[in-house]
mmCIF file as gemmi writes it, N, C-alpha and C atoms, coordinates in Angstrom:
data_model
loop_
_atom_site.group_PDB
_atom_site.id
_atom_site.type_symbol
_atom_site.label_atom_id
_atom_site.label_alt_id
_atom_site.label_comp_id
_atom_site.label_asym_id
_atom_site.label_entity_id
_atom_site.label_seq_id
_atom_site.pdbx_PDB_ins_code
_atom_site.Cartn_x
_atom_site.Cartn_y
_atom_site.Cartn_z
_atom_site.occupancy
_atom_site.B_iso_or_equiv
_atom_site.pdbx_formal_charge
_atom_site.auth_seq_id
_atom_site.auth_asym_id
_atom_site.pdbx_PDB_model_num
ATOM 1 N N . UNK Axp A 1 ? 33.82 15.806 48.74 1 0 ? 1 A 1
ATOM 2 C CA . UNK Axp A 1 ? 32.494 15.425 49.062 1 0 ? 1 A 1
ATOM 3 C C . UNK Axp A 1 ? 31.974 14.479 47.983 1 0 ? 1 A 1
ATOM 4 N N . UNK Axp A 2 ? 31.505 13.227 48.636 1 0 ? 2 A 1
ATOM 5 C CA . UNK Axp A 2 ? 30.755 12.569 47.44 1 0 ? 2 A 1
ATOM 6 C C . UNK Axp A 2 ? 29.557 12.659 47.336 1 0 ? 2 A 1
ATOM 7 N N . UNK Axp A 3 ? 28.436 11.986 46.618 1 0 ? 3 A 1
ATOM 8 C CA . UNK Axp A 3 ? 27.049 12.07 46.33 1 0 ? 3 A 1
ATOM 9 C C . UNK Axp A 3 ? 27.001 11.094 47.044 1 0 ? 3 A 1
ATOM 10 N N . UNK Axp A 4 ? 25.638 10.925 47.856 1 0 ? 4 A 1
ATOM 11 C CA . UNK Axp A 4 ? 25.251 9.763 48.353 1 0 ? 4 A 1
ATOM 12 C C . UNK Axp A 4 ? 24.483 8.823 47.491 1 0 ? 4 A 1
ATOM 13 N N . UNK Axp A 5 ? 24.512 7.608 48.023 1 0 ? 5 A 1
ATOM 14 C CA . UNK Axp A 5 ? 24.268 6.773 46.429 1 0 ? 5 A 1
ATOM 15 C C . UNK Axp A 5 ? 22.76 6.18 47.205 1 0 ? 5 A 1
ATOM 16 N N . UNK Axp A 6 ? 22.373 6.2 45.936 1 0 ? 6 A 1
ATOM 17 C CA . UNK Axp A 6 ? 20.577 5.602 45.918 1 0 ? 6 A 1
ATOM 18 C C . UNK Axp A 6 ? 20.709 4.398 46.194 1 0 ? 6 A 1
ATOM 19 N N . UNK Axp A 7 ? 19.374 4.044 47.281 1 0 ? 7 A 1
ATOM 20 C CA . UNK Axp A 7 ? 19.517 2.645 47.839 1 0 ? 7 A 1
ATOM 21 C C . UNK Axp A 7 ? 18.86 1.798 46.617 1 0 ? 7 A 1
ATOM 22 N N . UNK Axp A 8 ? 19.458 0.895 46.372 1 0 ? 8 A 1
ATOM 23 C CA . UNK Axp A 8 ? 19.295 -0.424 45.387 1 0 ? 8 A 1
ATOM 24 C C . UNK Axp A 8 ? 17.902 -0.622 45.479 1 0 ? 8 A 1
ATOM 25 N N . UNK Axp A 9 ? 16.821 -0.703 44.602 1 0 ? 9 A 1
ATOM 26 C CA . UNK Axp A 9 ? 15.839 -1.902 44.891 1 0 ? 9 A 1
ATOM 27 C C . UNK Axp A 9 ? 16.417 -3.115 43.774 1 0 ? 9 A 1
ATOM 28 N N . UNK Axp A 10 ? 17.09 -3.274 43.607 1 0 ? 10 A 1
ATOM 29 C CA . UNK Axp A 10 ? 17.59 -4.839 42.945 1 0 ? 10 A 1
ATOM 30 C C . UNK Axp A 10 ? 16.947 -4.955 41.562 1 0 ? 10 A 1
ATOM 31 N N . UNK Axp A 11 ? 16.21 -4.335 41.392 1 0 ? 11 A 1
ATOM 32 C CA . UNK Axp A 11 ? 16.281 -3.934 39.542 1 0 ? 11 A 1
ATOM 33 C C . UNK Axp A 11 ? 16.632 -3.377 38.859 1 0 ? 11 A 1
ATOM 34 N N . UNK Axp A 12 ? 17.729 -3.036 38.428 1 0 ? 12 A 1
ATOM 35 C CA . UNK Axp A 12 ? 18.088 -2.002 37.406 1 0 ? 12 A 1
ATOM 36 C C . UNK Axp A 12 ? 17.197 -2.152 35.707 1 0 ? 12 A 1
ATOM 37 N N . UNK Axp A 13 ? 17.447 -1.054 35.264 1 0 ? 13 A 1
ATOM 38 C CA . UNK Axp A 13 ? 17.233 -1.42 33.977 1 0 ? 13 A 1
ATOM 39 C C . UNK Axp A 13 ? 17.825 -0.457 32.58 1 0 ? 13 A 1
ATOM 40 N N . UNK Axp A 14 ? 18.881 -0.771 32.481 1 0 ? 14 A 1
ATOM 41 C CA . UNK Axp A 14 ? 20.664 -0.075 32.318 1 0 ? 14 A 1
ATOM 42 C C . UNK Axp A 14 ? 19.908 0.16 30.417 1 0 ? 14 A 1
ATOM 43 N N . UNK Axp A 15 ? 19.154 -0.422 29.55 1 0 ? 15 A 1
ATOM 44 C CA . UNK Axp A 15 ? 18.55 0.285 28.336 1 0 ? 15 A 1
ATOM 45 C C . UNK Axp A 15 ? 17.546 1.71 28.381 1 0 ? 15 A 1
ATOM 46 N N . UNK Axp A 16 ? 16.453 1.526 30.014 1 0 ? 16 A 1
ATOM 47 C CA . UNK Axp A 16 ? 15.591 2.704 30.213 1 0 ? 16 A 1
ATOM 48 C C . UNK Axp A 16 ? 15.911 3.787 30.775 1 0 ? 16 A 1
ATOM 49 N N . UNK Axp A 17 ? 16.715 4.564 29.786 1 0 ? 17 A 1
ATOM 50 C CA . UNK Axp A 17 ? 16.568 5.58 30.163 1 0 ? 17 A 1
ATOM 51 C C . UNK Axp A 17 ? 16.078 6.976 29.567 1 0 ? 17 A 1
ATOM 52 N N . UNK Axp A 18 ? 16.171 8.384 30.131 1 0 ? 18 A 1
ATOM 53 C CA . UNK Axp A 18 ? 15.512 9.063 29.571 1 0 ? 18 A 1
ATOM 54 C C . UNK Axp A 18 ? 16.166 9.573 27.997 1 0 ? 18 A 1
ATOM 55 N N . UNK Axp A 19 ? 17.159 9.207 27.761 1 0 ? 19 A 1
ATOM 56 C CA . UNK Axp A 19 ? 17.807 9.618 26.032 1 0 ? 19 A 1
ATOM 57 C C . UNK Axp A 19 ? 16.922 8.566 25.509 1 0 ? 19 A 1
ATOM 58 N N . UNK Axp A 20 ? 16.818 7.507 25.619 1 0 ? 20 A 1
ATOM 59 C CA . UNK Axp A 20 ? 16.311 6.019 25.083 1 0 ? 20 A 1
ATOM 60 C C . UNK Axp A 20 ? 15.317 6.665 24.958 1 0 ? 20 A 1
ATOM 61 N N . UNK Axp A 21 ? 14.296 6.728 26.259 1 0 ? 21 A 1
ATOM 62 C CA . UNK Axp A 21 ? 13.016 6.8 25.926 1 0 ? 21 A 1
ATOM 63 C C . UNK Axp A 21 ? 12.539 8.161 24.957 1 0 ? 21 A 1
ATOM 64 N N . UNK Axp A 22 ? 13.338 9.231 25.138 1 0 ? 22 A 1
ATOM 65 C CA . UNK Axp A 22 ? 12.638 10.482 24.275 1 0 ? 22 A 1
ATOM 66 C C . UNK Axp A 22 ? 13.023 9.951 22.561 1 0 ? 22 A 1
ATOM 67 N N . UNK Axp A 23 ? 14.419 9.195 22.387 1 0 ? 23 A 1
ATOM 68 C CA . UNK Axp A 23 ? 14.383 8.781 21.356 1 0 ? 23 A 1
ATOM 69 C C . UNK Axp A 23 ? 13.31 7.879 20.217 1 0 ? 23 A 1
ATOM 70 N N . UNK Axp A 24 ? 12.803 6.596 20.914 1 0 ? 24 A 1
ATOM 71 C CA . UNK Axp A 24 ? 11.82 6.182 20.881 1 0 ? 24 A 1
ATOM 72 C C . UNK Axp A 24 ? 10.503 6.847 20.524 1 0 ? 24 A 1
ATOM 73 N N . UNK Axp A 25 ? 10.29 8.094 21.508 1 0 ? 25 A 1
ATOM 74 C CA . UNK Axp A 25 ? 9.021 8.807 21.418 1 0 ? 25 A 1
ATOM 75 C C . UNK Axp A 25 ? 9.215 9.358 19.653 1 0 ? 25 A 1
ATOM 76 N N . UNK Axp A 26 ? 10.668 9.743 19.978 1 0 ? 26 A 1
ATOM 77 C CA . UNK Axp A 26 ? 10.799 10.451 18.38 1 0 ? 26 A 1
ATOM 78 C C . UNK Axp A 26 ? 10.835 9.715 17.404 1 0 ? 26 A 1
ATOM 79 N N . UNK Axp A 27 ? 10.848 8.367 17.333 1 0 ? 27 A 1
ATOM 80 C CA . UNK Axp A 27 ? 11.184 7.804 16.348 1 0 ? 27 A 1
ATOM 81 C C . UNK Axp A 27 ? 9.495 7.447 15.736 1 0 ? 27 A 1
ATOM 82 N N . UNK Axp A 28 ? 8.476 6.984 16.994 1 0 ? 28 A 1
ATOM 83 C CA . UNK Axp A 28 ? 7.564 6.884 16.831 1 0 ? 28 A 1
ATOM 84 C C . UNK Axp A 28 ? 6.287 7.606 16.352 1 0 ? 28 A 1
ATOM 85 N N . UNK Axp A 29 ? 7.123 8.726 17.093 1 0 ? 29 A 1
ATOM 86 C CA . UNK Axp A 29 ? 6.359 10.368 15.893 1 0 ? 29 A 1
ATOM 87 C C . UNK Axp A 29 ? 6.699 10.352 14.853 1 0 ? 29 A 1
ATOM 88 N N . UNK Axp A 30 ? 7.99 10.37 14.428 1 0 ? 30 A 1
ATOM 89 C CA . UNK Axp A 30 ? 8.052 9.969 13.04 1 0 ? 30 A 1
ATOM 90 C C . UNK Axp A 30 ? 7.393 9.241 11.876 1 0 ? 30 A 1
ATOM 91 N N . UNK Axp A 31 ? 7.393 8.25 12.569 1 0 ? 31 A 1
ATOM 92 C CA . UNK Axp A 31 ? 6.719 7.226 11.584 1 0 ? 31 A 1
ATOM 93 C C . UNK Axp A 31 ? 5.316 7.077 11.781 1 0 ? 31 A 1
ATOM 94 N N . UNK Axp A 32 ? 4.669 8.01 12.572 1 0 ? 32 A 1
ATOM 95 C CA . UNK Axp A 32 ? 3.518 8.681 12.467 1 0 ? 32 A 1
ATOM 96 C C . UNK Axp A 32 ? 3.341 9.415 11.527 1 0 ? 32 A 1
ATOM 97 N N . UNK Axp A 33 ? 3.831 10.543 11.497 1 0 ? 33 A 1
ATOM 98 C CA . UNK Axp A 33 ? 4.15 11.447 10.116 1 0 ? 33 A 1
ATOM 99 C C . UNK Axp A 33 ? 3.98 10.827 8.973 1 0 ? 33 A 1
ATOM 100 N N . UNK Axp A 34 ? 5.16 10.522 8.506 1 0 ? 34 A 1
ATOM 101 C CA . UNK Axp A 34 ? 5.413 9.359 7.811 1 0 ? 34 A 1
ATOM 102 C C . UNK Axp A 34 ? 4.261 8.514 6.905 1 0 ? 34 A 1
ATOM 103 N N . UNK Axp A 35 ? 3.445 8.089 8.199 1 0 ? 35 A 1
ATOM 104 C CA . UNK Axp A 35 ? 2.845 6.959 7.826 1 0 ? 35 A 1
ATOM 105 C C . UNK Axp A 35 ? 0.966 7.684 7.427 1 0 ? 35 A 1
ATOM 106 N N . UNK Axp A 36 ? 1.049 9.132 7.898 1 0 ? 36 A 1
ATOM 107 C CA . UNK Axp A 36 ? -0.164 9.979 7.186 1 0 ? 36 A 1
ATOM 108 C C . UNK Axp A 36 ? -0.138 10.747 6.164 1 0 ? 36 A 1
ATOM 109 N N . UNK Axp A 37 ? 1.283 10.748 5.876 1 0 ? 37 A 1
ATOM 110 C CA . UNK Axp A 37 ? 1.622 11.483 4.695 1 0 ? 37 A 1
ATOM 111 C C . UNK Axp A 37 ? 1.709 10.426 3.16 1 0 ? 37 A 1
ATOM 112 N N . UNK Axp A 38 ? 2.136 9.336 3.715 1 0 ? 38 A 1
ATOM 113 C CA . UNK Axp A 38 ? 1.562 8.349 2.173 1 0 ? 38 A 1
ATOM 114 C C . UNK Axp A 38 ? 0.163 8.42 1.598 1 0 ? 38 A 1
ATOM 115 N N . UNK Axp A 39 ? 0.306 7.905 0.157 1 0 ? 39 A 1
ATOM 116 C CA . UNK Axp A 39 ? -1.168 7.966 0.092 1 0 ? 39 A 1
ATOM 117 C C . UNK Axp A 39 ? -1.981 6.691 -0.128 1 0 ? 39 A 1
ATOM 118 N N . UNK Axp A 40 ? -2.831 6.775 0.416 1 0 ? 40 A 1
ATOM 119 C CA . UNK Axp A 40 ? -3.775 5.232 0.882 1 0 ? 40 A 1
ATOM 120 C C . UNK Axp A 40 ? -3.879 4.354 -0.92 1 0 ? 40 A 1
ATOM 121 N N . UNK Axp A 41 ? -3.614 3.416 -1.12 1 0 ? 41 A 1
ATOM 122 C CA . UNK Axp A 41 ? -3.822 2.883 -2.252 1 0 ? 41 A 1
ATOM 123 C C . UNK Axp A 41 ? -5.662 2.781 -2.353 1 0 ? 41 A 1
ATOM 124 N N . UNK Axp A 42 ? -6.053 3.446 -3.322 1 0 ? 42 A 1
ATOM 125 C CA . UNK Axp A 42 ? -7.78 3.786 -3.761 1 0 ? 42 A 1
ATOM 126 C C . UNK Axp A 42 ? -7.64 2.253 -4.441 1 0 ? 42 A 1
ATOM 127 N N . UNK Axp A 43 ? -9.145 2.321 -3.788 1 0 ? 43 A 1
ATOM 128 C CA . UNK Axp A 43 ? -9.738 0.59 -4.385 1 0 ? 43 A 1
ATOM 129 C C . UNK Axp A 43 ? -10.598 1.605 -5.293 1 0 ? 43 A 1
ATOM 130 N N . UNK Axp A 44 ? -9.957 0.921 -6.805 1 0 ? 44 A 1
ATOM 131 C CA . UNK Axp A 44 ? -10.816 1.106 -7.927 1 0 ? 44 A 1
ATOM 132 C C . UNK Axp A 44 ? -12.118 0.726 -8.536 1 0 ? 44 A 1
ATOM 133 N N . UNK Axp A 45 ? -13.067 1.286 -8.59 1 0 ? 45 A 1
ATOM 134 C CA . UNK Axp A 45 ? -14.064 0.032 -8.622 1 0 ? 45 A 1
ATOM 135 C C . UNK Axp A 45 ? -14.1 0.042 -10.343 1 0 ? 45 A 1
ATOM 136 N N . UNK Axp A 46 ? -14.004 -1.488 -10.114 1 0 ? 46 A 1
ATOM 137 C CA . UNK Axp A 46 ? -14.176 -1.975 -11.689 1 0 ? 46 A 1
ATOM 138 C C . UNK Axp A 46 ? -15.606 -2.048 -12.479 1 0 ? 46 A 1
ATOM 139 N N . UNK Axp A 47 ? -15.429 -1.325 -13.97 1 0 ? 47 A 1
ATOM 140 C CA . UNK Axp A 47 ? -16.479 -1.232 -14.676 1 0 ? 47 A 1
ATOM 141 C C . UNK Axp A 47 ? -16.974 -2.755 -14.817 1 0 ? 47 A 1
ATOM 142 N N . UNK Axp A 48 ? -18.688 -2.861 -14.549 1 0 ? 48 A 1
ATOM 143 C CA . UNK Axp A 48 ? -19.005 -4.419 -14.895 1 0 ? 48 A 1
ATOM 144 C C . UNK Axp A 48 ? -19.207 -4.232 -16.245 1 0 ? 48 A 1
ATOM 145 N N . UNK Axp A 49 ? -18.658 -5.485 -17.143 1 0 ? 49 A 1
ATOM 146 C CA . UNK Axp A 49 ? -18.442 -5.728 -18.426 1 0 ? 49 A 1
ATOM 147 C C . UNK Axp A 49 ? -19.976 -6.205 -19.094 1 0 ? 49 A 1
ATOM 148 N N . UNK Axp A 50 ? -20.694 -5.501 -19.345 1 0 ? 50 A 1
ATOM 149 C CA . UNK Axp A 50 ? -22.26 -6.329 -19.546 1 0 ? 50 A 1
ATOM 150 C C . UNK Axp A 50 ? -21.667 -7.197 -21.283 1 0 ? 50 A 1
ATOM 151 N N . UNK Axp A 51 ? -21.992 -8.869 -21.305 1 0 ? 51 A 1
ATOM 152 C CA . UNK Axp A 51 ? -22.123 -9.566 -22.193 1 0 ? 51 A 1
ATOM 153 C C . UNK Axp A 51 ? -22.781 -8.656 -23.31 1 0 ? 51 A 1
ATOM 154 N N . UNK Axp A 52 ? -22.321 -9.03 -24.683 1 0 ? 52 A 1
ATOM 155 C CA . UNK Axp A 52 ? -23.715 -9.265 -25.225 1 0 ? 52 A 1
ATOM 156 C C . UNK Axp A 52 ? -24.505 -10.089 -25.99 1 0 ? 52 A 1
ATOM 157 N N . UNK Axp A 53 ? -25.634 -10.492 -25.935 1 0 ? 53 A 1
ATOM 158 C CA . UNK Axp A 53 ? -26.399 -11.202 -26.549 1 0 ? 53 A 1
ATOM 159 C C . UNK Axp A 53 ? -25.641 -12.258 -27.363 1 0 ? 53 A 1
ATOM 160 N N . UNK Axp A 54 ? -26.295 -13.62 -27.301 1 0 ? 54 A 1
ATOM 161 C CA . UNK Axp A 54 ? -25.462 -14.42 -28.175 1 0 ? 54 A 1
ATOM 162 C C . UNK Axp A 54 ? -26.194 -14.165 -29.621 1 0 ? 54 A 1
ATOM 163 N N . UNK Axp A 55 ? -25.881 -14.502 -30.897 1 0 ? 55 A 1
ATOM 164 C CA . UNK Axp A 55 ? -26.189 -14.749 -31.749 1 0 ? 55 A 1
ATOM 165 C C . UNK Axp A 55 ? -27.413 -15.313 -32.25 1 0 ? 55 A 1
ATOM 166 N N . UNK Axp A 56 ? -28.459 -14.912 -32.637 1 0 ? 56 A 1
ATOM 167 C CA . UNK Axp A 56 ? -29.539 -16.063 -32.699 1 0 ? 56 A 1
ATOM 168 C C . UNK Axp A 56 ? -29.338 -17.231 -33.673 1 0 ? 56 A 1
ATOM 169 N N . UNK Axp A 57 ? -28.693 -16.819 -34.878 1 0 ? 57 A 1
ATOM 170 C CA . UNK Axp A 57 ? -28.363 -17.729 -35.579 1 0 ? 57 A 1
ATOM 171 C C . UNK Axp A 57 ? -27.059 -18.651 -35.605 1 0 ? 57 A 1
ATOM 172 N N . UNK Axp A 58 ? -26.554 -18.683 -34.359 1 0 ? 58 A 1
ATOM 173 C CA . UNK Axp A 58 ? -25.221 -19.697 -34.455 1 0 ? 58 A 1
ATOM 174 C C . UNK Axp A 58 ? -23.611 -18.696 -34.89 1 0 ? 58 A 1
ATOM 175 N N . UNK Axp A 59 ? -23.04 -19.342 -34.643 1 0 ? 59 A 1
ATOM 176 C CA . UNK Axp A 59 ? -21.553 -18.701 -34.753 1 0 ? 59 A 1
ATOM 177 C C . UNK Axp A 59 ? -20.722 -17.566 -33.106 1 0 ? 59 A 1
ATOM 178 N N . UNK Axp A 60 ? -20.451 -16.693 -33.835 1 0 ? 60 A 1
ATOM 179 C CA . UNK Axp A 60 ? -20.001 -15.917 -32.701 1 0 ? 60 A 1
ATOM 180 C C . UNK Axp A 60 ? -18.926 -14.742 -33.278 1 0 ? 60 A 1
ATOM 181 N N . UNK Axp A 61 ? -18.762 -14.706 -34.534 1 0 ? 61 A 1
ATOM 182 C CA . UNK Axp A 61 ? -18.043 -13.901 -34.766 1 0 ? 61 A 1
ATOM 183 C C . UNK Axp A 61 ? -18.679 -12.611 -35.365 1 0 ? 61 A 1
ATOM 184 N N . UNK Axp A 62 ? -17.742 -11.508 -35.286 1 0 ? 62 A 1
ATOM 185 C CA . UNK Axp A 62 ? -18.316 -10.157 -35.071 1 0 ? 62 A 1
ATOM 186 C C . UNK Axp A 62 ? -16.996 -9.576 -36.142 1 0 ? 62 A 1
ATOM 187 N N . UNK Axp A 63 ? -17.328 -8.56 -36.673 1 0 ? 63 A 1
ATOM 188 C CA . UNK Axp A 63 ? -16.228 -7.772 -37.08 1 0 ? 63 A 1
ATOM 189 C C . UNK Axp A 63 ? -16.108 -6.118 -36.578 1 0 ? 63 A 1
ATOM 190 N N . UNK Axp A 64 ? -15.567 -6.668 -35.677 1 0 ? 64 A 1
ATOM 191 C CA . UNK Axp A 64 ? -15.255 -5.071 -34.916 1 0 ? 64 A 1
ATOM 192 C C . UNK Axp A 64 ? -14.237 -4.675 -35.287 1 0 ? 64 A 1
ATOM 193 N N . UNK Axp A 65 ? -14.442 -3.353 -34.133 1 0 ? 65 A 1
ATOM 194 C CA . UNK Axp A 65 ? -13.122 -2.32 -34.83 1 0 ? 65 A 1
ATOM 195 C C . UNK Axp A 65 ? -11.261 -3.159 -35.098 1 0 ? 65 A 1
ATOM 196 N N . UNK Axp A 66 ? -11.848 -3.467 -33.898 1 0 ? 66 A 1
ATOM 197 C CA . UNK Axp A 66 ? -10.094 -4.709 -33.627 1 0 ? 66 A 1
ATOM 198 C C . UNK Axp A 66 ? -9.937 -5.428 -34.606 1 0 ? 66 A 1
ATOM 199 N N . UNK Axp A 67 ? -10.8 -6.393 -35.2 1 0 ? 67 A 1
ATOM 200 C CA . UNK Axp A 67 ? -10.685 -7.144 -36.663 1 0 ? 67 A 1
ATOM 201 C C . UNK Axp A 67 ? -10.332 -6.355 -37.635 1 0 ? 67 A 1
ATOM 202 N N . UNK Axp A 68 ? -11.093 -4.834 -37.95 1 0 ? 68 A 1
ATOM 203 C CA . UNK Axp A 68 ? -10.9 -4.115 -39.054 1 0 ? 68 A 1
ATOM 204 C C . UNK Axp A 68 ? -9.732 -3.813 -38.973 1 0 ? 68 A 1
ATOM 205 N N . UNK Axp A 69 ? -9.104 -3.224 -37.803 1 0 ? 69 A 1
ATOM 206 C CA . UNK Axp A 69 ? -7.581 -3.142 -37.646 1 0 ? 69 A 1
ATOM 207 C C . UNK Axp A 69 ? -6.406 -4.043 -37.954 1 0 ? 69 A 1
ATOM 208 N N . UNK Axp A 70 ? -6.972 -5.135 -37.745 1 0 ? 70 A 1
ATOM 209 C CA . UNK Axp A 70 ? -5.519 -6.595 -38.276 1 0 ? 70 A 1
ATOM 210 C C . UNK Axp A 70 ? -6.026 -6.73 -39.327 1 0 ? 70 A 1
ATOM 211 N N . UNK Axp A 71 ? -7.318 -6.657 -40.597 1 0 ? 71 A 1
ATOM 212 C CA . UNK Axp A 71 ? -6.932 -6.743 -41.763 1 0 ? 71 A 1
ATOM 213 C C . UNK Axp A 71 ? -6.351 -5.402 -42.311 1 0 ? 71 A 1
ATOM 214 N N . UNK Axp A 72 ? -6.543 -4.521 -41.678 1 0 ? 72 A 1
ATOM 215 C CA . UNK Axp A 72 ? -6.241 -3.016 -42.589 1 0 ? 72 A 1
ATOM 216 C C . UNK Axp A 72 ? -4.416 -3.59 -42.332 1 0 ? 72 A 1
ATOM 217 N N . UNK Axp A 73 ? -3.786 -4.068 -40.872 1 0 ? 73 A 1
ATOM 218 C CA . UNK Axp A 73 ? -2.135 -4.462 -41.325 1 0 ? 73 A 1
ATOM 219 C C . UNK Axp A 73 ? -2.136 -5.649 -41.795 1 0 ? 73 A 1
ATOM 220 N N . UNK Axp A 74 ? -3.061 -6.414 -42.302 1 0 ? 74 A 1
ATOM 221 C CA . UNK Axp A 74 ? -2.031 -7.386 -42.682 1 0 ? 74 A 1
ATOM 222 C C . UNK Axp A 74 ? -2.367 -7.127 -44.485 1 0 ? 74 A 1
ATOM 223 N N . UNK Axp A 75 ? -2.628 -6.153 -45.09 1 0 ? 75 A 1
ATOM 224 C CA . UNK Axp A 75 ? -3.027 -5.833 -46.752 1 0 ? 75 A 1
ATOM 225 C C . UNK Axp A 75 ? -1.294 -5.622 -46.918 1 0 ? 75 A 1
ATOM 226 N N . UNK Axp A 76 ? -1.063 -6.447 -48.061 1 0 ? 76 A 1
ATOM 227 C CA . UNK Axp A 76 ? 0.457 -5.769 -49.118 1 0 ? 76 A 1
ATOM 228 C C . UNK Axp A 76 ? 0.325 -5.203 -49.8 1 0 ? 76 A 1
């Protein structure tokens, strides 16, 4: 006895089938998963740098901690 064979409508489509498609579904759950389980890169918000004041009398140099530090290395 054979199976009787399904009448043609003239399209096949020989990639869709149901292994394909549940595969797909799975692959796409996946990378669902996946893609909620990373973690979102945080926008940092940057400290605003307030200036300060220029000099009233001309110049611009300051001796801060950073200066005190390169003369304290550069003493022999």
């Amino acid at each position: 006895m054979t199976k009787p064979s399904r009448p043609s409508t003239g399209v096949e489509r020989p990639g869709l089938n149901r292994r394909t498609l549940f595969a797909g579904a799975s692959t796409v759950g996946a990378l669902a998963a996946a893609a909620a389980l990373i973690p979102r890169a945080s926008v940092e918000e940057t400290a605003a740098v307030q200036a300060k004041p220029l000099p009233t009398k001309g110049g611009g140099y300051s001796l801060s901690d950073h200066v005190k530090q390169y003369y304290q290395t550069t003493r022999i």
